[in-house]
C-alpha positions as CSV (number, residue, x, y, z in Angstrom):
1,X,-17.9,-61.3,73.7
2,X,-19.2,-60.2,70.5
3,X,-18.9,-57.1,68.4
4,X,-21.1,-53.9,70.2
5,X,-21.7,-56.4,72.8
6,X,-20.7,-56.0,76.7
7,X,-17.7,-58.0,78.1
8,X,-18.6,-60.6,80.5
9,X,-17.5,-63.4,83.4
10,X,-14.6,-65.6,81.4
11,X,-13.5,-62.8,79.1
12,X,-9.6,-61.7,79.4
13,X,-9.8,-57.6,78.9
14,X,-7.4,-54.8,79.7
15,X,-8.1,-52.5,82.2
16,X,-7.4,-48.9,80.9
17,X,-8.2,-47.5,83.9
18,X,-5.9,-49.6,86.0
19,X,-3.6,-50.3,83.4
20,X,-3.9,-53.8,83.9
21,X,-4.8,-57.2,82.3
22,X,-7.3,-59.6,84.3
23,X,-10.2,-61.9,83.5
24,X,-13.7,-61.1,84.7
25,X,-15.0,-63.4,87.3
26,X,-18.1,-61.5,88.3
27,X,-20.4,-59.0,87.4
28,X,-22.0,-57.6,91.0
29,X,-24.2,-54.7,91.0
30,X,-23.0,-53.2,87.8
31,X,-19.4,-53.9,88.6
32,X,-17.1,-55.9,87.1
33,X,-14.8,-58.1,89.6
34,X,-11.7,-59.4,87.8
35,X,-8.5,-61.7,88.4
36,X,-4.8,-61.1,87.2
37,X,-4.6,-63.4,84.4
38,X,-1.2,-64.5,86.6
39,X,-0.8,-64.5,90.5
40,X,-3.5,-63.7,93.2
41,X,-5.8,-60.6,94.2
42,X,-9.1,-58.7,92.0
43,X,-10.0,-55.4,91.9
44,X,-13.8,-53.5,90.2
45,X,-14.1,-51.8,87.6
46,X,-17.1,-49.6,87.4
47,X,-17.6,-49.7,83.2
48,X,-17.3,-51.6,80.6
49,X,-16.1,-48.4,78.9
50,X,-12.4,-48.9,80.2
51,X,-12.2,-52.9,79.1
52,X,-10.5,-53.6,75.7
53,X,-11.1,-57.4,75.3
54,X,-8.5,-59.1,74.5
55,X,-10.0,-62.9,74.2
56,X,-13.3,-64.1,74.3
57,X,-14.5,-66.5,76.9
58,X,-13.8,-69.7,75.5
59,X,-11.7,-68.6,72.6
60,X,-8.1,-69.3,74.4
61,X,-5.4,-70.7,72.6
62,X,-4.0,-74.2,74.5
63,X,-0.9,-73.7,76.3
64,X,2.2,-74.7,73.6
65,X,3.0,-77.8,75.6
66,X,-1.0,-79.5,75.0
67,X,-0.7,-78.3,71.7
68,X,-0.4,-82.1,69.2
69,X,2.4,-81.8,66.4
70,X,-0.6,-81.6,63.9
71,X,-2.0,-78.6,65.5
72,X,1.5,-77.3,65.1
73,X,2.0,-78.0,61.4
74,X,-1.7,-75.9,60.6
């Protein structure tokens, strides 16, 4: 997502409204369907008012064990 642009399927936001923090796996109707980033379950969220992104789709960091030493030495 960029800057003044809408979040959308991939992104990992926070959920003011619920409080939680879950990736977007659909957009349905207006709605946005999203994961937990851990575990099982979704839940809607009606705007894209009340989702903070926190990282763009495709923008994750590797997990610390895939990470080579030379990443780790940057």
């Amino acid at each position: 997502m960029t800057k003044n642009s809408r979040p959308w399927v991939g992104d990992k936001v926070h959920d003011i409204s619920q409080g939680r923090t879950g990736i977007i796996t659909d957009v349905r109707q207006g709605k946005y369907i999203l994961r937990p980033v851990f575990g099982m379950g979704q839940w809607e969220s009606e705007r894209d008012t009340n989702l903070n992104l926190i990282t763009p789709r495709g923008e994750e960091e590797p997990p610390p064990e895939e990470k080579t030493p030379a990443e780790d030495a940057k």
